[in-house]
NUDREN-443252 format. One record per residue: x, y, z of N, C-alpha, C, O in turn; residue number from 1. Coordinates in steps of 0.2 Angstrom, whole numbers, plus 5000, padded with zeros to 4 digits. Layout:
N
     nX     nY     nZ    caX    caY    caZ     cX     cY     cZ     oX     oY     oZ   num
      X      Y      Z      X      Y      Z      X      Y      Z      X      Y      Z   NUM
...
//
This chain:
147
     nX     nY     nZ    caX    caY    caZ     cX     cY     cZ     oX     oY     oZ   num
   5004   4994   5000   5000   5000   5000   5004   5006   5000   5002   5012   4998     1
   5011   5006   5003   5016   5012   5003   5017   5014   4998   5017   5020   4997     2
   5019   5009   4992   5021   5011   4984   5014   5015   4982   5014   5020   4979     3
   5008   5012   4985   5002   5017   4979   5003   5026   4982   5002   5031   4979     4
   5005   5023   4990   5003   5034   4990   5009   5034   4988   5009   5039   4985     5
   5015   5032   4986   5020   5035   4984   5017   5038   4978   5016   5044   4978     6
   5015   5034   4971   5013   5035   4965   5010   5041   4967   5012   5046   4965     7
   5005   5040   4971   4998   5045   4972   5002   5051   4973   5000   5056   4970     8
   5007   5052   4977   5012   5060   4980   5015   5062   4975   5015   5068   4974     9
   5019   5056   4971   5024   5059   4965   5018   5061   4960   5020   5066   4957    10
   5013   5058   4958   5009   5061   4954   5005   5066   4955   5003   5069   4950    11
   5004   5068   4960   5001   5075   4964   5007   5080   4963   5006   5084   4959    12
   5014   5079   4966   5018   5084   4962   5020   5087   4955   5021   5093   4953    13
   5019   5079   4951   5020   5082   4947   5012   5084   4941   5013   5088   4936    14
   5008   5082   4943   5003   5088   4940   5003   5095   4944   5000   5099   4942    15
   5006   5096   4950   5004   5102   4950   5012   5108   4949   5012   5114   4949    16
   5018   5102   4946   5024   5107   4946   5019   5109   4936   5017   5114   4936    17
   5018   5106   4932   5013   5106   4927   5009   5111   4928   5010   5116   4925    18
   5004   5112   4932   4999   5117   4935   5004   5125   4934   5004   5129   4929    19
   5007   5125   4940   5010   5130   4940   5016   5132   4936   5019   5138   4937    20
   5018   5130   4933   5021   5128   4926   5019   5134   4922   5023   5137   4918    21
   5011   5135   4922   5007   5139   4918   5004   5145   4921   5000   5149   4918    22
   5006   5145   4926   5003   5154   4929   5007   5157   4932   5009   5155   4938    23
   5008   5163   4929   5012   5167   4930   5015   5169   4938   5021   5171   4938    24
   5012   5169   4942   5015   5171   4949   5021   5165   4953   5026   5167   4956    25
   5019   5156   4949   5025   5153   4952   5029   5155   4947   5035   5155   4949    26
   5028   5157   4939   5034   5156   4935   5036   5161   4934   5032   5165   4934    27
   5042   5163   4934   5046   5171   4933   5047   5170   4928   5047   5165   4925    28
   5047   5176   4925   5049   5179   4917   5045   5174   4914   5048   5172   4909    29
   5038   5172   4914   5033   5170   4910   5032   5170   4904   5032   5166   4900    30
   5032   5178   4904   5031   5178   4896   5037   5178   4893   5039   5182   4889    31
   5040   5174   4895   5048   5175   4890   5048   5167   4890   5053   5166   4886    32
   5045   5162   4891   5043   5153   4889   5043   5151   4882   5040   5153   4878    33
   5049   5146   4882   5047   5146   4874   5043   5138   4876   5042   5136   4881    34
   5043   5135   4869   5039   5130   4867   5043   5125   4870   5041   5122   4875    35
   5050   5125   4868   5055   5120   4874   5060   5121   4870   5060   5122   4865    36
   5067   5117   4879   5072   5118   4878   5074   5122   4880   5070   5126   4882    37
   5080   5125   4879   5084   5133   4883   5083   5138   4880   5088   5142   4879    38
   5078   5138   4877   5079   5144   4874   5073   5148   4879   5073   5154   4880    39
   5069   5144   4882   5063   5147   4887   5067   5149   4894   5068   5145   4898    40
   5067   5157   4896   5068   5160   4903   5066   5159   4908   5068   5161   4913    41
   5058   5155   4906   5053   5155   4912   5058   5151   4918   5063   5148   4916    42
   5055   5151   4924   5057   5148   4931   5052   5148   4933   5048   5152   4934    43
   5052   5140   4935   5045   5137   4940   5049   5140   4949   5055   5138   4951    44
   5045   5144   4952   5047   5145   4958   5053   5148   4958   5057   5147   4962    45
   5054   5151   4954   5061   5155   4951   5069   5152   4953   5074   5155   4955    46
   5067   5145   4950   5075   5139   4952   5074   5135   4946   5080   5134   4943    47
   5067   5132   4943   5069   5129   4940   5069   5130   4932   5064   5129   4931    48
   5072   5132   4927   5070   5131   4920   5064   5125   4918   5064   5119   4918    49
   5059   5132   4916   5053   5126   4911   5053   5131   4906   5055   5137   4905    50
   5049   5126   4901   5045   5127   4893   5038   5124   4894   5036   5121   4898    51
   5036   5125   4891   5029   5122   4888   5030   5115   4886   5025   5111   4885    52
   5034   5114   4885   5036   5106   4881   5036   5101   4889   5032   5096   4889    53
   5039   5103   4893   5040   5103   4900   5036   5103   4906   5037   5100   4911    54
   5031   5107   4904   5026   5108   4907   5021   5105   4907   5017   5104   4912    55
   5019   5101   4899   5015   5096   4899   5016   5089   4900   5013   5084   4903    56
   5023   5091   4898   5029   5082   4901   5024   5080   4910   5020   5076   4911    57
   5025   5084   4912   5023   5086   4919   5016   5085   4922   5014   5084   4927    58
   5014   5087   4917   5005   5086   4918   5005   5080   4916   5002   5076   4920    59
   5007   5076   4909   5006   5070   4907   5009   5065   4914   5006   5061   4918    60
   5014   5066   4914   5016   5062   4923   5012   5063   4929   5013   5059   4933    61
   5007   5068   4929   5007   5069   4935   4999   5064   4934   4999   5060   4939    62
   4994   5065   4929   4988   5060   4928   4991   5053   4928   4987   5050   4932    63
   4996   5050   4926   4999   5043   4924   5000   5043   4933   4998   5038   4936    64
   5003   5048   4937   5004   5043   4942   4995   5043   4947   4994   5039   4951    65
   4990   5049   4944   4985   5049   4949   4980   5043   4948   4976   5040   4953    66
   4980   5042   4941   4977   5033   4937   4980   5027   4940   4977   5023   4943    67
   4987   5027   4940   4992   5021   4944   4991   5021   4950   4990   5015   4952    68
   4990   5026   4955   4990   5023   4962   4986   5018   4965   4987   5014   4969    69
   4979   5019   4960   4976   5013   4964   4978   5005   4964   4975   5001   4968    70
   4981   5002   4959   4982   4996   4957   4993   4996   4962   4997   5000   4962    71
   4992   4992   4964   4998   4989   4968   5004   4990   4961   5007   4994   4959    72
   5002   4984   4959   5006   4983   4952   5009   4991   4947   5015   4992   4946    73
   5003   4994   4945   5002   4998   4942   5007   5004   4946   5011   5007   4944    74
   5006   5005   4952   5008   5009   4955   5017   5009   4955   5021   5013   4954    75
   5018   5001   4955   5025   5001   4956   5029   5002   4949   5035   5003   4947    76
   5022   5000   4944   5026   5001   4938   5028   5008   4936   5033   5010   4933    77
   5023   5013   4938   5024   5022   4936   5030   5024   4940   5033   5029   4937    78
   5031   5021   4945   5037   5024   4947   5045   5020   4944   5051   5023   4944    79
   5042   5013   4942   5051   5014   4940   5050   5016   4932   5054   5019   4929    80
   5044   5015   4928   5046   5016   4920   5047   5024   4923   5053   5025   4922    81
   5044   5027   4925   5044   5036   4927   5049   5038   4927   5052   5042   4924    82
   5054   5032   4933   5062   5033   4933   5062   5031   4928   5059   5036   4926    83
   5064   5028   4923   5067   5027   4919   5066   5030   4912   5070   5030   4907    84
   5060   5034   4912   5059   5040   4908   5064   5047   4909   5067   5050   4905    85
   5064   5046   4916   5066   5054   4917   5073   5054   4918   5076   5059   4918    86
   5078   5048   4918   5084   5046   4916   5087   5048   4911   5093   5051   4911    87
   5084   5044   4905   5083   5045   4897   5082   5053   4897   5086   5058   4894    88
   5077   5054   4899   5077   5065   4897   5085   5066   4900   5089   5068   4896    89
   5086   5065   4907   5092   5068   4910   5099   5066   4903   5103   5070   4902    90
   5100   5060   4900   5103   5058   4897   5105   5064   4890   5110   5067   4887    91
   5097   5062   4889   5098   5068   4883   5098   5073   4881   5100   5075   4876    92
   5097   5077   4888   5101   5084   4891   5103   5085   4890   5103   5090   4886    93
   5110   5080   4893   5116   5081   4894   5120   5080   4887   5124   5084   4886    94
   5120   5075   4882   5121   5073   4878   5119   5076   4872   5123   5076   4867    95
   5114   5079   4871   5111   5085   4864   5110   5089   4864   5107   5091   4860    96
   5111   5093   4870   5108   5101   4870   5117   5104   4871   5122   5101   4873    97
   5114   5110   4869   5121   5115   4870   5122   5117   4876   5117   5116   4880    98
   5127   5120   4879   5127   5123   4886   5123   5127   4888   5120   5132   4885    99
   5122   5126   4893   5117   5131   4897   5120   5137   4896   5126   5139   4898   100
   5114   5142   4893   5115   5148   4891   5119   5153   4897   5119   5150   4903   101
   5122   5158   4897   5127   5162   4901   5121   5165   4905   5122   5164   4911   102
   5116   5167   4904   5109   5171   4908   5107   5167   4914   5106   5171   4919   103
   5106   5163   4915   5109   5158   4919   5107   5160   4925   5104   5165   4922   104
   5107   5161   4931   5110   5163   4937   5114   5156   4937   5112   5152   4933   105
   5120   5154   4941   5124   5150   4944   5121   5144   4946   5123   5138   4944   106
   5116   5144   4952   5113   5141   4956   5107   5136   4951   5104   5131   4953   107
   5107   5138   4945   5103   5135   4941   5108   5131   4936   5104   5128   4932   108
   5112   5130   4936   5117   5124   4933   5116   5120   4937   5114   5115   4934   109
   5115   5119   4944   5116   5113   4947   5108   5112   4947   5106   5106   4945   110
   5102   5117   4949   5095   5115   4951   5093   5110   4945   5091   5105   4944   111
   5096   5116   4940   5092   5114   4933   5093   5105   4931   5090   5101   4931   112
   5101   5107   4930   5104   5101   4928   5100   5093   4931   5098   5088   4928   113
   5102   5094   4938   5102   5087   4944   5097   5085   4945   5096   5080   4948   114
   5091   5090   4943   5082   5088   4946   5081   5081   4943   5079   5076   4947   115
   5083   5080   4936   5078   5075   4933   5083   5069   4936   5079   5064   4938   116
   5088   5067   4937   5089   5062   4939   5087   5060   4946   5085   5054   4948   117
   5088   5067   4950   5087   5065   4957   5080   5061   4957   5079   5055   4959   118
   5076   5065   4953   5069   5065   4952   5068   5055   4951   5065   5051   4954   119
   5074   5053   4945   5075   5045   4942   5075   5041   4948   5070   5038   4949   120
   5081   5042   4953   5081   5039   4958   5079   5040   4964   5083   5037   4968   121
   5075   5044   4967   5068   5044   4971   5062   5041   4969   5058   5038   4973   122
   5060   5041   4961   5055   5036   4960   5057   5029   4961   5054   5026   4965   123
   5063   5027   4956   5064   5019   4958   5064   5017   4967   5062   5012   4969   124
   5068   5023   4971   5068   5020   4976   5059   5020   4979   5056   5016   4981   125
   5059   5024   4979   5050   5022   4982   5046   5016   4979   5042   5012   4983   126
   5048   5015   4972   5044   5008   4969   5045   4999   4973   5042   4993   4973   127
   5051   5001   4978   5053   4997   4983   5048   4996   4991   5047   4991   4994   128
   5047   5001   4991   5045   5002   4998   5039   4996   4999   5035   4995   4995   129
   5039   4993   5005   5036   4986   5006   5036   4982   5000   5031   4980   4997   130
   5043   4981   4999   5042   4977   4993   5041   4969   4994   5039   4965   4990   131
   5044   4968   5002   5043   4962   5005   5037   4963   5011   5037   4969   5014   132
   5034   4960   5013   5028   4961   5017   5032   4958   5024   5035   4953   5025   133
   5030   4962   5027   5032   4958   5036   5028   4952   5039   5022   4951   5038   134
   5033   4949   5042   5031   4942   5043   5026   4944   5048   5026   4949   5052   135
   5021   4940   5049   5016   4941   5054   5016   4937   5059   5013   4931   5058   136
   5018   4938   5067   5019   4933   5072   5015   4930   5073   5009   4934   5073   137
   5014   4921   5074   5009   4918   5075   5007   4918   5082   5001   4917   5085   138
   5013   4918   5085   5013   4920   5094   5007   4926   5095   5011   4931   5095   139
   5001   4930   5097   5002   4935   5100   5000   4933   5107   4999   4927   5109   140
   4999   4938   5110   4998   4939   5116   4990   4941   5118   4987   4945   5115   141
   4987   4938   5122   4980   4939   5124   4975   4935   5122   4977   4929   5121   142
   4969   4934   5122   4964   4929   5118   4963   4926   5115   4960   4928   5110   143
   4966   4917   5114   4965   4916   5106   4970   4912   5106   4970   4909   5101   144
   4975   4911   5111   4981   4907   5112   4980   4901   5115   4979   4901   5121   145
   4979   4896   5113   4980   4889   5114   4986   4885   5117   4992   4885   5115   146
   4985   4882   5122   4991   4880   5127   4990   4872   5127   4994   4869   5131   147
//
């Protein structure tokens, strides 16, 4: 049952980092969004780099984990494909885009860059939680014990 509210929390964040993605008071420099990739200035909460490409990314993860939570299985599978999606995005970052533009603040090379992976391995580790079920003592104590 711990992996569905996980799904159910990872997918609450991310429909709402999607949500707020699109209105102007979390995102700085709003109207400066492109469609995606670094060419968009906006900042979610004014740390992260988003786009509209991004935003929906987010929205589409955030439904996928709110449909998953209720099934055991399903839940544990949103969380590792999810990681394993959000890996692949960090891969491809890193490997086909150009450097992060100079406009930049500092502290956004690391925000920006380290999210989606952090993001990879917090999902897979959550996909584990009670992944083995506790043994249940046949011993208890009180009513019901035969001697």
């Amino acid at each position: 049952m711990a992996v569905q509210w996980a799904a159910l929390a990872v997918g609450l964040l991310f429909f709402l980092a999607g949500v707020l993605g699109f209105i102007p008071g979390f995102t700085m420099n709003y109207q400066q969004m492109a469609p995606t990739g670094l060419d968009s200035r906006a900042l979610l909460l004014g740390s992260f780099p988003v786009s509209i490409a991004q935003n929906i990314i987010h929205l589409v993860f955030g439904v996928a984990g709110l449909v998953c939570w209720m099934n055991l299985g399903a839940a544990r599978s949103y969380l590792r494909w999810g990681a394993v999606v959000y890996l692949l995005l960090w891969v491809l970052e890193t490997t086909l885009t150009r450097p992060i533009p100079s406009y930049y603040p500092p502290h956004l090379h690391v925000a920006g860059h380290w999210v989606w992976p952090a993001i990879a391995v917090g999902m897979f580790a959550l996909s584990f939680l009670h992944l083995y079920p506790r043994a249940v003592s046949s011993s208890r104590t009180g009513a019901g014990v035969a001697h």
